[in-house]
mmJSON file of the N, C-alpha and C atoms, coordinates in Angstrom:
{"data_MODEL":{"atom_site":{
"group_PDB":["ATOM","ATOM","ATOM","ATOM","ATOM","ATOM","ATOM","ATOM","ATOM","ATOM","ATOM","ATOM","ATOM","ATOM","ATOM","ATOM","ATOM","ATOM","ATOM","ATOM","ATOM","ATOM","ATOM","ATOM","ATOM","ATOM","ATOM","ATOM","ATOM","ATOM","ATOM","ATOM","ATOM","ATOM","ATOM","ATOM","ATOM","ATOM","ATOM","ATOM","ATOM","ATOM","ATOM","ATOM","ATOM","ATOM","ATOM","ATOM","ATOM","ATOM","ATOM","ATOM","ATOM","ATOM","ATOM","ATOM","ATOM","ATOM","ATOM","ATOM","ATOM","ATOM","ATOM","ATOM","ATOM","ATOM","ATOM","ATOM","ATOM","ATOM","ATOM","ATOM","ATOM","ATOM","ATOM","ATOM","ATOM","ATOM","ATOM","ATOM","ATOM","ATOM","ATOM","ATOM","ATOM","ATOM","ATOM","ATOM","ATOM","ATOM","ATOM","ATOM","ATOM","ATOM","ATOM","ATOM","ATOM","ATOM","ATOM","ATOM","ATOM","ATOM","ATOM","ATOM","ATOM","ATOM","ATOM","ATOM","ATOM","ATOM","ATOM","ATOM","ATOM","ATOM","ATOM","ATOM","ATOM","ATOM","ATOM","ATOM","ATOM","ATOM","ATOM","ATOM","ATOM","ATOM","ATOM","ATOM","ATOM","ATOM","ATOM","ATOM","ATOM","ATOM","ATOM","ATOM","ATOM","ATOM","ATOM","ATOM","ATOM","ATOM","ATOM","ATOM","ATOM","ATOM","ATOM","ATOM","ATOM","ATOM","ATOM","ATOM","ATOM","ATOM","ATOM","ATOM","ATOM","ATOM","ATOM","ATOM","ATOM","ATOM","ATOM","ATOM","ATOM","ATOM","ATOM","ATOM","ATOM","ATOM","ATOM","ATOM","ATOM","ATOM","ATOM","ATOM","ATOM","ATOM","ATOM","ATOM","ATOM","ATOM","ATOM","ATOM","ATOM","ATOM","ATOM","ATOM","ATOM"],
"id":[1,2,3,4,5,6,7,8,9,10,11,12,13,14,15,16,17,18,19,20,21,22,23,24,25,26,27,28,29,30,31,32,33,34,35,36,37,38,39,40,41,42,43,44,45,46,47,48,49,50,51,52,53,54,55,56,57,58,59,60,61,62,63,64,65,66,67,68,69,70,71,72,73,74,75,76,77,78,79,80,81,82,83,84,85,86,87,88,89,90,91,92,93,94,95,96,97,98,99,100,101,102,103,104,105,106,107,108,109,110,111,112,113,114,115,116,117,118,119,120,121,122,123,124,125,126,127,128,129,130,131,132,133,134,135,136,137,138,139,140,141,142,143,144,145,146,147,148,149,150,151,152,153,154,155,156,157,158,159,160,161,162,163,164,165,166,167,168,169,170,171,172,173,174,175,176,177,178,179,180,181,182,183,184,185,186,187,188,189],
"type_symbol":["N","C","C","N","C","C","N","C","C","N","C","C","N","C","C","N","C","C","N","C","C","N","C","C","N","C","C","N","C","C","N","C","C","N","C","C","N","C","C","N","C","C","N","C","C","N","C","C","N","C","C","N","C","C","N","C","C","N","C","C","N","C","C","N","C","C","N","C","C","N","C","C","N","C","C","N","C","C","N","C","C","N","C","C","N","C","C","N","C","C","N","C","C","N","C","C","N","C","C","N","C","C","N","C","C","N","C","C","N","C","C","N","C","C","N","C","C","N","C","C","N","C","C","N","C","C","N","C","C","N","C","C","N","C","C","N","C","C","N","C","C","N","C","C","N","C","C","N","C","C","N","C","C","N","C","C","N","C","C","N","C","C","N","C","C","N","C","C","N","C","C","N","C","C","N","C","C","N","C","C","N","C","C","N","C","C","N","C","C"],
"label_atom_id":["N","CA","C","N","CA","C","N","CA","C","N","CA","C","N","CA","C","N","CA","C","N","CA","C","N","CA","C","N","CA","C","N","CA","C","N","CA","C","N","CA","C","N","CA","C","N","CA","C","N","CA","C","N","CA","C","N","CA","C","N","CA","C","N","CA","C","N","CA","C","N","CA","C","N","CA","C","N","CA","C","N","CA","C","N","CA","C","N","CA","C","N","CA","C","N","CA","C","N","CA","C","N","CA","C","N","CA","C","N","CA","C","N","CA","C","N","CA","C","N","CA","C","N","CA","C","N","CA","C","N","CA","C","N","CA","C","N","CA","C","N","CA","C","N","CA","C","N","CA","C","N","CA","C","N","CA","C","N","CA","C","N","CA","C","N","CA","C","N","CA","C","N","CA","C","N","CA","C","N","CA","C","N","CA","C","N","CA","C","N","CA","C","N","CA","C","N","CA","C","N","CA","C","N","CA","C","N","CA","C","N","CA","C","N","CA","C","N","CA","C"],
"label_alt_id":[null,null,null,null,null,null,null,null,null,null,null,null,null,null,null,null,null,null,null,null,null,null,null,null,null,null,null,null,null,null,null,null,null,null,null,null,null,null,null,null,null,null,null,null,null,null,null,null,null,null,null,null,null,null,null,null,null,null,null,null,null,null,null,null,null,null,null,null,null,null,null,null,null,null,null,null,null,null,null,null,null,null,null,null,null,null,null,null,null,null,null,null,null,null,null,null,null,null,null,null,null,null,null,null,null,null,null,null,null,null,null,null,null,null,null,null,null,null,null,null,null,null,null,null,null,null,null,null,null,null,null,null,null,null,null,null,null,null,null,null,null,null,null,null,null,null,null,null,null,null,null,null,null,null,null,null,null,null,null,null,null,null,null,null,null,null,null,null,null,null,null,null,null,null,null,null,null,null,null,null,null,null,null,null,null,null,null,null,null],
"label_comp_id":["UNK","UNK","UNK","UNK","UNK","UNK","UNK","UNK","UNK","UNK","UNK","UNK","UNK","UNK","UNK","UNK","UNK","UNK","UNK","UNK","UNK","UNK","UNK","UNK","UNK","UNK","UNK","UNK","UNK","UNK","UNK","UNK","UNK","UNK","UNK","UNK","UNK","UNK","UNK","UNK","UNK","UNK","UNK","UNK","UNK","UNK","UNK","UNK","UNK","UNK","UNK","UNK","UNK","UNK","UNK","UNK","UNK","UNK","UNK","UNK","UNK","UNK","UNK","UNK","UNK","UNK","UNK","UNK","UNK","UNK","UNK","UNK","UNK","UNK","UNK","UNK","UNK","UNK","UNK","UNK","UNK","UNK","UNK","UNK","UNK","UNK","UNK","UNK","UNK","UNK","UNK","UNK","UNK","UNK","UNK","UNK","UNK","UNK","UNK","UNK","UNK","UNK","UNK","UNK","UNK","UNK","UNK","UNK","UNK","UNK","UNK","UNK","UNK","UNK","UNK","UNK","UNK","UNK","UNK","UNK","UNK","UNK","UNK","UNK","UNK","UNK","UNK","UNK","UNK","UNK","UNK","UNK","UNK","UNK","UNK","UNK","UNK","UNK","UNK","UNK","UNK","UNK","UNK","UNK","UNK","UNK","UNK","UNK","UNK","UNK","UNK","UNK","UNK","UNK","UNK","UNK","UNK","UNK","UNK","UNK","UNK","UNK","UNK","UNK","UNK","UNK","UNK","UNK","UNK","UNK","UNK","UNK","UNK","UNK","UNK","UNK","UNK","UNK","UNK","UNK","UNK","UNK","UNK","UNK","UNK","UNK","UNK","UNK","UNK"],
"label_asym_id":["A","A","A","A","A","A","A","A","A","A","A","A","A","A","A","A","A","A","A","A","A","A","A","A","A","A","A","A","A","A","A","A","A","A","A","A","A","A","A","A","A","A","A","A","A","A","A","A","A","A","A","A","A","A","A","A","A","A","A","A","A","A","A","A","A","A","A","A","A","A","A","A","A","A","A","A","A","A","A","A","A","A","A","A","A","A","A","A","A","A","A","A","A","A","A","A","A","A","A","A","A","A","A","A","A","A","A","A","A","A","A","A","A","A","A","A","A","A","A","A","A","A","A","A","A","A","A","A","A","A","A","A","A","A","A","A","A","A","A","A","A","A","A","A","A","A","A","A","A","A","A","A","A","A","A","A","A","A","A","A","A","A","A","A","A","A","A","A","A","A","A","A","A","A","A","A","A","A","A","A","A","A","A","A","A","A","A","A","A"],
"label_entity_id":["1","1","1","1","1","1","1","1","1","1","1","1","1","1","1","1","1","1","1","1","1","1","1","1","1","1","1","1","1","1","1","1","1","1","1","1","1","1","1","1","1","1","1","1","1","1","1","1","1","1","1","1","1","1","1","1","1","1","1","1","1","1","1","1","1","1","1","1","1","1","1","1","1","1","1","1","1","1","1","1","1","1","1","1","1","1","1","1","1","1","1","1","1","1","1","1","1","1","1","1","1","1","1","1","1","1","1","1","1","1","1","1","1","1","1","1","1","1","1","1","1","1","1","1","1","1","1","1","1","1","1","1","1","1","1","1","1","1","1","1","1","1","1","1","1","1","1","1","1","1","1","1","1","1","1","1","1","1","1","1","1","1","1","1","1","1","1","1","1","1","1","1","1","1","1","1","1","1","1","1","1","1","1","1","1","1","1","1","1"],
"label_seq_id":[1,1,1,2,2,2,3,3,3,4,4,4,5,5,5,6,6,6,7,7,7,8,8,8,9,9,9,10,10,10,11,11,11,12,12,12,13,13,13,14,14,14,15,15,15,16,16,16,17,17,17,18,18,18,19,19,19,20,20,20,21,21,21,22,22,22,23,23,23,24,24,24,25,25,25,26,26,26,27,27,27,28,28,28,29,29,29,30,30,30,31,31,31,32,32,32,33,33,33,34,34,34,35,35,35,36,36,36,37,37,37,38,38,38,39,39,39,40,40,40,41,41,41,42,42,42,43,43,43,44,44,44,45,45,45,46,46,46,47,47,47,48,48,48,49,49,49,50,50,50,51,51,51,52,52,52,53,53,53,54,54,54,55,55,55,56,56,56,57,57,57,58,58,58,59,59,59,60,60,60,61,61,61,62,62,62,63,63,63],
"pdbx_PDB_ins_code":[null,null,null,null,null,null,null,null,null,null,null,null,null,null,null,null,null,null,null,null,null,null,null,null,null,null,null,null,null,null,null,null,null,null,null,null,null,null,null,null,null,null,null,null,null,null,null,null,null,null,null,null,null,null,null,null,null,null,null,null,null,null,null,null,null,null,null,null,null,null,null,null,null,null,null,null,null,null,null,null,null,null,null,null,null,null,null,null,null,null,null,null,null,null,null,null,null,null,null,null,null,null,null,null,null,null,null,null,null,null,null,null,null,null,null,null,null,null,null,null,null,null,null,null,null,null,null,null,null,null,null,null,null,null,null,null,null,null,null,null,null,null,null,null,null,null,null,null,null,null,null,null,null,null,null,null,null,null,null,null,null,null,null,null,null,null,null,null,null,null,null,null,null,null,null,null,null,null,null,null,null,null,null,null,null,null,null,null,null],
"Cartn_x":[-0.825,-0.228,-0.058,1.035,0.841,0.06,0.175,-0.973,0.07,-0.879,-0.047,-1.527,-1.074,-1.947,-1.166,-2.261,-2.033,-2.618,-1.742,-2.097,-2.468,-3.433,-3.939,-4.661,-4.186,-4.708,-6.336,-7.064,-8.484,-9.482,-9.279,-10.337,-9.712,-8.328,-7.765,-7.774,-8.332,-8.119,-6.887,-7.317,-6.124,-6.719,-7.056,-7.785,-6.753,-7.211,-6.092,-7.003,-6.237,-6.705,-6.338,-6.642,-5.774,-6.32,-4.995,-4.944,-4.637,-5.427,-5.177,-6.038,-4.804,-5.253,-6.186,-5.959,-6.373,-7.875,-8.054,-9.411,-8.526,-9.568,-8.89,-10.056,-10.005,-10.981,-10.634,-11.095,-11.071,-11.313,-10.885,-10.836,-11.337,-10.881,-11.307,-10.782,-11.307,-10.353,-10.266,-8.769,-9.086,-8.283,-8.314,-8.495,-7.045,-6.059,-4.379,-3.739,-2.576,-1.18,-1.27,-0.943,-0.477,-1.513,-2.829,-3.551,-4.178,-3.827,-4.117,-2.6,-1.261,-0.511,-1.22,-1.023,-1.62,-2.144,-3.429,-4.099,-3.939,-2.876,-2.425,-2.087,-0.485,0.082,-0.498,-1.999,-2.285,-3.206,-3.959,-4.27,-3.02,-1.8,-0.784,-0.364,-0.472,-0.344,-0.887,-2.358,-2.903,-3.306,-2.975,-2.766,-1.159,-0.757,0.966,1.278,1.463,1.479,2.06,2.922,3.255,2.393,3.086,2.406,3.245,2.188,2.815,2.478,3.214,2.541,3.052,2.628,3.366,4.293,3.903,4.925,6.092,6.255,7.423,6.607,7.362,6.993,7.701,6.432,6.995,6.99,8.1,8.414,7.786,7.466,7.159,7.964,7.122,7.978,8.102,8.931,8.614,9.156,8.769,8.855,7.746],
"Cartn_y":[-38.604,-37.442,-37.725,-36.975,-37.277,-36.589,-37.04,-36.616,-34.674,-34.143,-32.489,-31.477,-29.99,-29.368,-28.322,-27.663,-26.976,-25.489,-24.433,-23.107,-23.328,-22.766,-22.644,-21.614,-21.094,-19.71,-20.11,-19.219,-19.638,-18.092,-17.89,-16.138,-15.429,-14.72,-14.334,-13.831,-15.093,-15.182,-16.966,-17.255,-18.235,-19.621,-20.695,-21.465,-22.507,-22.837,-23.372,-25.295,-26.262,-27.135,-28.517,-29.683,-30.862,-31.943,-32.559,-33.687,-35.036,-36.01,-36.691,-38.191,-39.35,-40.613,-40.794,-40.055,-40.182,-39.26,-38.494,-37.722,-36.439,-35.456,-33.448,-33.332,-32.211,-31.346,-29.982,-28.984,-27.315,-26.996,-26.482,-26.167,-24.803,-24.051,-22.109,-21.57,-20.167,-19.512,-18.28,-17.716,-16.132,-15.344,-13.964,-12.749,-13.299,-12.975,-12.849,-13.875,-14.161,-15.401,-15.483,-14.171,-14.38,-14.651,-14.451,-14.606,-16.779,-16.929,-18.263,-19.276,-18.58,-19.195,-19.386,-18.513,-18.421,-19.078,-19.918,-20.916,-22.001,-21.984,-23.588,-24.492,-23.418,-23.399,-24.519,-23.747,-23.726,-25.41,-25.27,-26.974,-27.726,-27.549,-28.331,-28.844,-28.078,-28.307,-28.992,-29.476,-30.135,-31.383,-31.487,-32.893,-33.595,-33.198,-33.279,-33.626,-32.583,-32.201,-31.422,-31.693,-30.365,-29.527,-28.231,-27.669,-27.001,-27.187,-26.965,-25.413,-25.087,-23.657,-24.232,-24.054,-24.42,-25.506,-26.265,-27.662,-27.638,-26.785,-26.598,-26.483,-27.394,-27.192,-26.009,-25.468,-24.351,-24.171,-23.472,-23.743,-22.318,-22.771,-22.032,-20.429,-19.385,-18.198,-17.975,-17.744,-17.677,-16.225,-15.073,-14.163,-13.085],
"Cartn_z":[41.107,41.753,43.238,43.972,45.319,45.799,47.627,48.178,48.501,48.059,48.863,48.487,49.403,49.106,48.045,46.935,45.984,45.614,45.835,45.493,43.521,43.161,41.757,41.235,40.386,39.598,39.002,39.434,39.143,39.21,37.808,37.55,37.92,38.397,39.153,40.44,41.037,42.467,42.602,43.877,43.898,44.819,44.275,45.065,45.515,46.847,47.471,47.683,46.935,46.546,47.165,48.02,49.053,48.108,47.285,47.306,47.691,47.94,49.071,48.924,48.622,47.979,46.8,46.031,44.475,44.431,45.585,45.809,45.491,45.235,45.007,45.489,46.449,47.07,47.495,46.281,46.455,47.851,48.338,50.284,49.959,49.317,49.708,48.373,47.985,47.079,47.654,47.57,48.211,47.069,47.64,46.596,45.77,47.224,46.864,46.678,46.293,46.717,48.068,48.11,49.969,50.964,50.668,51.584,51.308,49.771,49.522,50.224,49.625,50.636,52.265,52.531,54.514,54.452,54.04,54.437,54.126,52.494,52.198,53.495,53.553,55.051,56.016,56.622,57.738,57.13,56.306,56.073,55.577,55.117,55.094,56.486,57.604,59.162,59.472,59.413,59.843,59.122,57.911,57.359,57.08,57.087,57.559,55.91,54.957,53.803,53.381,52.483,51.382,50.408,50.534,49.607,48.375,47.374,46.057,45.797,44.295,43.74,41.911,40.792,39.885,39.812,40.418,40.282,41.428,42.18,42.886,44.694,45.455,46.519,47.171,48.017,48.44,50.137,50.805,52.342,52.701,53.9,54.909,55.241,55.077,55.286,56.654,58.047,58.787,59.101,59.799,60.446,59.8],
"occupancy":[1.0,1.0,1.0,1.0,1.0,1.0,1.0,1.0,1.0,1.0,1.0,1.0,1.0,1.0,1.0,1.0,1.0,1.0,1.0,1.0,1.0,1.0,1.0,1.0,1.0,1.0,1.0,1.0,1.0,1.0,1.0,1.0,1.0,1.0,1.0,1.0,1.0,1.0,1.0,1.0,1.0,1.0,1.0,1.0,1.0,1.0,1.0,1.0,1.0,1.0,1.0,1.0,1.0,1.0,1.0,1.0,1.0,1.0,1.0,1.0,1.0,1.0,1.0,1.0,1.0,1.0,1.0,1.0,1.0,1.0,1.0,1.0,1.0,1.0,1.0,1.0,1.0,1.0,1.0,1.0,1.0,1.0,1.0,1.0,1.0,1.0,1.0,1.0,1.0,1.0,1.0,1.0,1.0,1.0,1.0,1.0,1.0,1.0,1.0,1.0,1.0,1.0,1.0,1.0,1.0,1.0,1.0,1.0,1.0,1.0,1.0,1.0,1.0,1.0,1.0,1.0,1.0,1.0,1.0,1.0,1.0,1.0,1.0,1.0,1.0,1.0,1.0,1.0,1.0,1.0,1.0,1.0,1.0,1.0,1.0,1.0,1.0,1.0,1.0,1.0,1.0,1.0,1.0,1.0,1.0,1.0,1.0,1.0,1.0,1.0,1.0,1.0,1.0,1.0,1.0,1.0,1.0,1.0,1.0,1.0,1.0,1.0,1.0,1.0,1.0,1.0,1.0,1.0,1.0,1.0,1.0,1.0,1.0,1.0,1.0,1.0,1.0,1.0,1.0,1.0,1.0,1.0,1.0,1.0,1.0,1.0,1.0,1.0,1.0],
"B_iso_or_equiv":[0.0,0.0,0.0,0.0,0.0,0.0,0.0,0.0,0.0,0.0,0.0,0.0,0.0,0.0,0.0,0.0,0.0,0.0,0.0,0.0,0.0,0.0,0.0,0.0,0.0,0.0,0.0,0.0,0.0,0.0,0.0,0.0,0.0,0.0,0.0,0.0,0.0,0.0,0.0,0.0,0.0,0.0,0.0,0.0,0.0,0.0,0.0,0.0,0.0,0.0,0.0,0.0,0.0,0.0,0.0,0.0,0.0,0.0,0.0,0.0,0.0,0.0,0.0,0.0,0.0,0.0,0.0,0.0,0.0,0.0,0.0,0.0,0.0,0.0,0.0,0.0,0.0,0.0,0.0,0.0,0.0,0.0,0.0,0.0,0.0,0.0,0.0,0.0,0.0,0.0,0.0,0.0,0.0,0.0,0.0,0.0,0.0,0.0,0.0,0.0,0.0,0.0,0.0,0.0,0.0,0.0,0.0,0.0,0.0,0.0,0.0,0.0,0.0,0.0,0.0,0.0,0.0,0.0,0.0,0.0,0.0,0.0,0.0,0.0,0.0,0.0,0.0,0.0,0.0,0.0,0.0,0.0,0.0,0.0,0.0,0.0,0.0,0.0,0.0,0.0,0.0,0.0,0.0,0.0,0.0,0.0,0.0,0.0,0.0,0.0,0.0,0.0,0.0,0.0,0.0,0.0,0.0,0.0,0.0,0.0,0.0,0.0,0.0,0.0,0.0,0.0,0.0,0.0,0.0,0.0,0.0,0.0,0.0,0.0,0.0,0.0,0.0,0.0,0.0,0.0,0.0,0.0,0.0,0.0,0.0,0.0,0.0,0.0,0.0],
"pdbx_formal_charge":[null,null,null,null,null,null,null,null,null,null,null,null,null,null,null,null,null,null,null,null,null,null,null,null,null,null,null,null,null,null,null,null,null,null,null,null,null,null,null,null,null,null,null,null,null,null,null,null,null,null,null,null,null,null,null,null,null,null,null,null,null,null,null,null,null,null,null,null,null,null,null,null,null,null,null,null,null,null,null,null,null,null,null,null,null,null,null,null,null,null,null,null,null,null,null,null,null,null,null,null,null,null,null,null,null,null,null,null,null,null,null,null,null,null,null,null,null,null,null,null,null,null,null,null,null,null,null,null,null,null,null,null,null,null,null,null,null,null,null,null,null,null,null,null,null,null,null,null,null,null,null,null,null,null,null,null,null,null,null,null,null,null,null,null,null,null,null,null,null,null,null,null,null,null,null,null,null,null,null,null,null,null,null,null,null,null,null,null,null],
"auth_seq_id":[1,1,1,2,2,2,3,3,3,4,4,4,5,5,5,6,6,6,7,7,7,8,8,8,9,9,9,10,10,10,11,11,11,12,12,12,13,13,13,14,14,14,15,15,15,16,16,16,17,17,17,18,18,18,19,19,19,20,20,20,21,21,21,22,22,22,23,23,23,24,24,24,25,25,25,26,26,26,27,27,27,28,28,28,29,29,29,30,30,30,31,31,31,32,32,32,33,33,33,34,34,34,35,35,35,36,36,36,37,37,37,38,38,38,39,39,39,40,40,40,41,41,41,42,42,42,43,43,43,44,44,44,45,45,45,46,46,46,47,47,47,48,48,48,49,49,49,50,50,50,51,51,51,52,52,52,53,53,53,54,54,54,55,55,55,56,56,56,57,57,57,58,58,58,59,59,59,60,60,60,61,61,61,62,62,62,63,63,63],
"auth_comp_id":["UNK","UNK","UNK","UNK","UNK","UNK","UNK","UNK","UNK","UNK","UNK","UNK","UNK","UNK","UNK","UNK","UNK","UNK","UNK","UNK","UNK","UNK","UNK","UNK","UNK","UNK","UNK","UNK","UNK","UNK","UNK","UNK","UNK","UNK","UNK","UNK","UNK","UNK","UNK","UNK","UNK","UNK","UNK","UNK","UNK","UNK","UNK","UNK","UNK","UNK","UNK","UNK","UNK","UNK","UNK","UNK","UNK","UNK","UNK","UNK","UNK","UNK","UNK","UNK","UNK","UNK","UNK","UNK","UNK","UNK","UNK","UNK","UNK","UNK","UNK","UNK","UNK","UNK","UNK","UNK","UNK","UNK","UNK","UNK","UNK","UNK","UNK","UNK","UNK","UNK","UNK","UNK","UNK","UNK","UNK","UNK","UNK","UNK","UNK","UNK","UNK","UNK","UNK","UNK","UNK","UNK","UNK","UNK","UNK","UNK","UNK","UNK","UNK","UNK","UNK","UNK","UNK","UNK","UNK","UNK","UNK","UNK","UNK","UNK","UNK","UNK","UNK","UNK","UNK","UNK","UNK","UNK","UNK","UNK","UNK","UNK","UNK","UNK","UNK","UNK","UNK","UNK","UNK","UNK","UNK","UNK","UNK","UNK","UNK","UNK","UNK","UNK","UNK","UNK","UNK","UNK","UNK","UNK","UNK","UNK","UNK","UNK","UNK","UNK","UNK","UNK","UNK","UNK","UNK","UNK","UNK","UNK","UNK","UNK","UNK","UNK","UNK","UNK","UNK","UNK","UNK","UNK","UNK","UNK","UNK","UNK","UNK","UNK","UNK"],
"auth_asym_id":["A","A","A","A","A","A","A","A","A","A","A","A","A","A","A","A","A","A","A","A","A","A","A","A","A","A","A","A","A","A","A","A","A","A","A","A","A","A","A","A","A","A","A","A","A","A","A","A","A","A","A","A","A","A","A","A","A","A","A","A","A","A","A","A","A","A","A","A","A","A","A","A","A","A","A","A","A","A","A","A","A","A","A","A","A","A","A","A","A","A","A","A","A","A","A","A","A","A","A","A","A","A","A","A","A","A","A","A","A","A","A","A","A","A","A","A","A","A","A","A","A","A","A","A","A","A","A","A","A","A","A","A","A","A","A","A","A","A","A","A","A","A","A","A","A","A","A","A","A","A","A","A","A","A","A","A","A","A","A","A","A","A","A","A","A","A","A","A","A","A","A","A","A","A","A","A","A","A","A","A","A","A","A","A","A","A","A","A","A"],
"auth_atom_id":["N","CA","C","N","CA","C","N","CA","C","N","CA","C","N","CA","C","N","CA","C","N","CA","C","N","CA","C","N","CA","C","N","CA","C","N","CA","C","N","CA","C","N","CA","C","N","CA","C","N","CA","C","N","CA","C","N","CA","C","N","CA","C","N","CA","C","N","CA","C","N","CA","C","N","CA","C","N","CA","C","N","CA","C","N","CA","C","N","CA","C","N","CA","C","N","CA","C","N","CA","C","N","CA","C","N","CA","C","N","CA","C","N","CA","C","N","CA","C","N","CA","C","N","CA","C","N","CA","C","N","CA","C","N","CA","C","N","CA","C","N","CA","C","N","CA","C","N","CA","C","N","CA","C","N","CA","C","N","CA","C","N","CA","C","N","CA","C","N","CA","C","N","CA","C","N","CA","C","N","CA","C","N","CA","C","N","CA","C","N","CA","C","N","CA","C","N","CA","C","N","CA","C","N","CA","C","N","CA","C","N","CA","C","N","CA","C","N","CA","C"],
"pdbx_PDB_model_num":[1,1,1,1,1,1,1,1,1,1,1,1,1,1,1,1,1,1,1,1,1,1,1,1,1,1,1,1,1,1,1,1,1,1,1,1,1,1,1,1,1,1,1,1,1,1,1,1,1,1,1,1,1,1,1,1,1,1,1,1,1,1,1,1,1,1,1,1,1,1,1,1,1,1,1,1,1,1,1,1,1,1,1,1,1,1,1,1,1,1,1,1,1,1,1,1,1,1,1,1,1,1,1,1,1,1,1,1,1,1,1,1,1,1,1,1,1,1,1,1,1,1,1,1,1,1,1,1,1,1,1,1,1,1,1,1,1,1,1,1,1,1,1,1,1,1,1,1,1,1,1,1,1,1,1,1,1,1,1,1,1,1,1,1,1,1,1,1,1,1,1,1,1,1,1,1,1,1,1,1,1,1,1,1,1,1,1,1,1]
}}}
């Protein structure tokens, strides 16, 4: 798999997951989408990464 970070359905909350050179490491899970987006986001920023949701990378909402 490549290296990206990954929103994932988990108990129904949403754990936001960085894969990265053949390692996966669960980062956080929060309640919502939107609040698990927001932080994909913000660790996709700082590892210079995409982020996924269901197989589909997903862009940045801005406003």
């Amino acid at each position: 798999m490549n290296n990206q970070v990954r929103i994932e359905p988990k108990g129904g909350k949403f754990a936001v997951v960085l894969e990265h050179d053949g390692s996966t490491q669960e980062m956080d899970v929060r309640d919502t989408y939107q609040e698990a987006e927001k932080y994909a986001f913000y660790v996709a920023s700082r590892v210079k990464l995409d982020v996924y949701y269901r197989g589909q990378k997903l862009d940045e909402r801005k406003g």
